[in-house]
C-alpha positions as CSV (number, residue, x, y, z in Angstrom):
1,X,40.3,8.9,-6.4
2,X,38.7,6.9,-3.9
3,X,35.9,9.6,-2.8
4,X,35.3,10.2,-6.4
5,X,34.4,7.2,-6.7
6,X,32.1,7.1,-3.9
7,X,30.9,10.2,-4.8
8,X,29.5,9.0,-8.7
9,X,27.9,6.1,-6.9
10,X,26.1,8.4,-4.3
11,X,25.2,10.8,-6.9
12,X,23.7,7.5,-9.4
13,X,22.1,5.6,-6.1
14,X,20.2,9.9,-6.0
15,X,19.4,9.3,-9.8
16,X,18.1,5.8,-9.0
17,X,15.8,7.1,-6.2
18,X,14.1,10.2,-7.7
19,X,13.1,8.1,-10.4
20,X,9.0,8.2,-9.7
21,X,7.2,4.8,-9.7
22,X,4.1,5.2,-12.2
23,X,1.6,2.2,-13.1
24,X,-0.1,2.1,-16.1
25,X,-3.3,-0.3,-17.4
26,X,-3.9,-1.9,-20.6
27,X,-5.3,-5.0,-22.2
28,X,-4.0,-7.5,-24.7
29,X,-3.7,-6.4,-28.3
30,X,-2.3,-8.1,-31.3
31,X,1.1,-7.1,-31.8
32,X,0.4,-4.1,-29.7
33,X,0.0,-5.2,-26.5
34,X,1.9,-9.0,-26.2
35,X,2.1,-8.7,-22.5
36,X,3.9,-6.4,-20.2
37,X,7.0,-6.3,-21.7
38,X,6.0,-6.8,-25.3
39,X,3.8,-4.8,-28.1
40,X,4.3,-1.9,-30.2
41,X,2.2,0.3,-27.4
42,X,4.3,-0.9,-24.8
43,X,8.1,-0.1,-26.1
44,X,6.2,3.3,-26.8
45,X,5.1,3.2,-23.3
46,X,8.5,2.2,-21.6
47,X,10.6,4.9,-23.6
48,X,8.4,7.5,-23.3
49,X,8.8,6.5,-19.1
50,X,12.5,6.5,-19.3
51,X,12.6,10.0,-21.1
52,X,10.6,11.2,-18.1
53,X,12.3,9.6,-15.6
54,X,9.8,7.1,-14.2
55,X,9.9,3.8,-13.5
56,X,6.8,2.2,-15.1
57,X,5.2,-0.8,-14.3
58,X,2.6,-1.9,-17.5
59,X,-0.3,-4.2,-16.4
60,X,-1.8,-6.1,-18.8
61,X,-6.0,-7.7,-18.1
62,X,-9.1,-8.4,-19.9
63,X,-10.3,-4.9,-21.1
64,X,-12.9,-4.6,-18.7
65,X,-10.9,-5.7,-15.9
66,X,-8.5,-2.6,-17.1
67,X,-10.9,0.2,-17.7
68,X,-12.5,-1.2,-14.5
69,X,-8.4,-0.4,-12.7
70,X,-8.6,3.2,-14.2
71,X,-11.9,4.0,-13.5
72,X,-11.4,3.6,-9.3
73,X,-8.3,4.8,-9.6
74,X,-6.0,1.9,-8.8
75,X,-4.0,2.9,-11.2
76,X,-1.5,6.2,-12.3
77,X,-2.8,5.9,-16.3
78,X,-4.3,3.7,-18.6
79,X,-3.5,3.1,-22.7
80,X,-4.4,3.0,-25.5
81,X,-7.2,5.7,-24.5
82,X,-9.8,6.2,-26.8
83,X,-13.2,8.8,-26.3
84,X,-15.7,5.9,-27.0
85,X,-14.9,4.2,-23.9
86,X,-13.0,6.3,-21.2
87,X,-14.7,8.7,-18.4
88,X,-14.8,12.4,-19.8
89,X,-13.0,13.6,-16.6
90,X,-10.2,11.2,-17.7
91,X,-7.0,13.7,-19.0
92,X,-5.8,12.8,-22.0
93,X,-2.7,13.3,-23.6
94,X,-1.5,14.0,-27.3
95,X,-2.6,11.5,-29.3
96,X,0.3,9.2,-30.6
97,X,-1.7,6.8,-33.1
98,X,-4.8,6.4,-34.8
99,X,-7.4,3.7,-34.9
100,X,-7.8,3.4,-38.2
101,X,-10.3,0.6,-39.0
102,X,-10.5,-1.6,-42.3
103,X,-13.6,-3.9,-43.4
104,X,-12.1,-7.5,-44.3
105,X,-13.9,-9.7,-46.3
106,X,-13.8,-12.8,-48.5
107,X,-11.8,-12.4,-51.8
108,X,-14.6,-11.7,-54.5
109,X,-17.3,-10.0,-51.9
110,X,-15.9,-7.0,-51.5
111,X,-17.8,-5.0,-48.7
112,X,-16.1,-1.6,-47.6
113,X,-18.5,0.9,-46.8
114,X,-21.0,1.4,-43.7
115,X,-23.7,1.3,-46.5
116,X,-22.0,-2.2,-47.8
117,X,-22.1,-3.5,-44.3
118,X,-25.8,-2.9,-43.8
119,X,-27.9,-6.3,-43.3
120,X,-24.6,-7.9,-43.1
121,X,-23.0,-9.9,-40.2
122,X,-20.0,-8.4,-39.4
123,X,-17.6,-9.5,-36.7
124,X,-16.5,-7.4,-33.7
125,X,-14.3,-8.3,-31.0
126,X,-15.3,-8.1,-27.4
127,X,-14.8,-4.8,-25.5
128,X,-12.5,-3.3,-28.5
129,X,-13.3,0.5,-29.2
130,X,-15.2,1.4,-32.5
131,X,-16.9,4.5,-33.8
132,X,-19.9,5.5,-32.7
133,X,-21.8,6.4,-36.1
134,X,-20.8,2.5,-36.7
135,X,-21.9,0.4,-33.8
136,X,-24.8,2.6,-33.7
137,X,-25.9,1.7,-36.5
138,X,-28.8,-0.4,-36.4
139,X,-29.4,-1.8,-40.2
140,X,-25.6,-4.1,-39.3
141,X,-26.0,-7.3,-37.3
142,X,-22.8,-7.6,-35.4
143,X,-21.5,-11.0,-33.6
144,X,-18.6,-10.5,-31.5
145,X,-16.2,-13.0,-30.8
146,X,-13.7,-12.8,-28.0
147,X,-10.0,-11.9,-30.0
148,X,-9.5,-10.9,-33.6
149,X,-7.9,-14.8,-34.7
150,X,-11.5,-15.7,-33.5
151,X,-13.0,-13.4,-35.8
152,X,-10.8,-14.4,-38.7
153,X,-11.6,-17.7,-38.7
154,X,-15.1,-17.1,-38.2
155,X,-15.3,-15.1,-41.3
156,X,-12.7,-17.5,-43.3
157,X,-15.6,-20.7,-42.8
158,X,-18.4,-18.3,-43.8
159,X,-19.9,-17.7,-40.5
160,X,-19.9,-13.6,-40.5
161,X,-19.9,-11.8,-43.8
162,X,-17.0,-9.2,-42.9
163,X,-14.4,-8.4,-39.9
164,X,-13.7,-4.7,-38.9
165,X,-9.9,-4.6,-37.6
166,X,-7.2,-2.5,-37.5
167,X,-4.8,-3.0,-40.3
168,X,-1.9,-4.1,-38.4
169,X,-3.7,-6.1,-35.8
170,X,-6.2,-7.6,-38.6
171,X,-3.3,-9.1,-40.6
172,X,-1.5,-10.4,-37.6
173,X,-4.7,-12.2,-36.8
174,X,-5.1,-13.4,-40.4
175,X,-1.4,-14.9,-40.3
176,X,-1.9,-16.6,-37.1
177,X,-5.5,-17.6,-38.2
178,X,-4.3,-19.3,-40.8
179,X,-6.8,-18.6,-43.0
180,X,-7.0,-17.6,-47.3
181,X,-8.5,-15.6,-49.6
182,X,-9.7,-12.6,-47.3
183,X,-8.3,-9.4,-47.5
184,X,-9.1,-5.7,-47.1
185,X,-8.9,-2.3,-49.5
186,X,-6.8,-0.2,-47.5
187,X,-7.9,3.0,-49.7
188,X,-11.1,2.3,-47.6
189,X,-10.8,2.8,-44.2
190,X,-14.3,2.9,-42.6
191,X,-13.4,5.0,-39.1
192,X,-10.7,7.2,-37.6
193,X,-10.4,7.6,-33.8
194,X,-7.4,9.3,-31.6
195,X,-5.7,7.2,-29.6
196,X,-3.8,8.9,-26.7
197,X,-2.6,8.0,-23.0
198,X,-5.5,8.6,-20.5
199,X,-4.3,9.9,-16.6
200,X,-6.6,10.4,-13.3
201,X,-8.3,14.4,-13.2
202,X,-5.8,15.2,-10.3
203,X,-2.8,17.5,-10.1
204,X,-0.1,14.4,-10.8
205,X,-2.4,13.4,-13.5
206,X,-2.3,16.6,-15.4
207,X,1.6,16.7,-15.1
208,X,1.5,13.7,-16.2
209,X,-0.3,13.8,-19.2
210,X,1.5,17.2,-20.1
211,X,5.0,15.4,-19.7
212,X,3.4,12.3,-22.2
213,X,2.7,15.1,-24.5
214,X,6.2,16.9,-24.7
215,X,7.5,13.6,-25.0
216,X,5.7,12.5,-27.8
217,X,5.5,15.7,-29.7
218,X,9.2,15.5,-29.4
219,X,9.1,12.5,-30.7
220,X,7.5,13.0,-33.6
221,X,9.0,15.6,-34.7
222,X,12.6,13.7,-34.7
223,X,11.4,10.4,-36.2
224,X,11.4,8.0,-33.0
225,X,7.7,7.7,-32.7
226,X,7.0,6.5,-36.0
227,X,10.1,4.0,-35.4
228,X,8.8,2.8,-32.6
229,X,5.5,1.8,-33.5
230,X,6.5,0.3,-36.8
231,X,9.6,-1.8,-35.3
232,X,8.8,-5.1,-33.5
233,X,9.3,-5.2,-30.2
């Protein structure tokens, strides 16, 4: 009894110890990204680790500061990965989400549409990802402010005509903003973009992105990803 006993503890001590470290970048998002143990992104993150077998340490820094941490390859992978803003030799995996952006606006001036938004001043916030046929588009006059409660109280006293936001993240902001009579049409999504984990061009990184993908393929086809990214964290 005695050396079956030793021998479950060497064999979990083995399991403990192939476990692969991995370190992944990010930056702070609304309800997606709370800090390093909390967010939507990062119980996604974690689980999809654990299913893999790695150990996974999540650092959370300004967005710049992150990309920055990816792009010198200080770190294993970097999320949530988007094409506007990461190096085209970065591998990606499956996407698991998508950016799906919303115009919100004053009660009574509804503005929804790219063309509605021209010789408007609309509200960004610093270093977030948005589509390229929008930014680009020089008949908006965009003010960016640096998070999305900024931007929501900024458009609440009038000083920006509309704020383009995520859903999710755009009505956490509006609750912790405190602010009334704004809202959003969500029949009217103005851009769509993939969001996916990002991993270094090198033979771990490839591996690794192929693993994320399984993972959450696998997950989506049993229900957990969806649960995961709609359940608080």
């Amino acid at each position: 009894m005695q050396l079956f006993r030793y021998v479950i503890v060497l064999l979990l001590f083995g399991l403990k110890a192939s476990a692969k470290s991995l370190v992944m970048a990010t930056f702070p998002i609304p309800l997606m990204v709370e800090n390093p143990e909390k967010g939507l992104f990062v119980s996604l993150t974690k689980e999809i680790a654990k299913r893999n077998n790695h150990d996974v340490t999540i650092v959370v820094s300004p967005a710049g500061k992150a990309l920055l941490s990816f792009s010198t390859n200080k770190v294993d992978g970097f999320f949530p990965g988007l094409d506007v803003y990461l190096p085209k030799h970065a591998v990606k995996s499956t996407p698991f989400y998508y950016k799906i952006d919303y115009v919100f606006y004053k009660k009574g001036l509804p503005l929804k549409s790219f063309k509605d938004l021209e010789g408007r001043k609309v509200g960004l916030t610093f270093r977030y990802p948005y589509a390229k046929e929008f930014v680009n588009n020089k008949k908006i006059k965009f003010e960016f402010a640096a998070d999305d409660v900024l931007n929501m109280k900024k458009l609440g006293r009038g000083a920006i005509d509309a704020f383009v936001v995520e859903e999710r993240s755009g009505l956490k902001a509006l609750q912790l903003s405190g602010e009334k009579d704004i809202e959003f049409d969500k029949s009217k999504p103005l851009s769509e973009q993939s969001v996916y984990f990002a991993f270094q061009n090198t033979h771990q990184g490839r591996a690794l992105a192929d693993a994320f993908s399984k993972t959450i393929e696998t997950m989506r086809k049993e229900g957990s990803l969806a649960k995961v990214l709609t359940e608080a964290p």
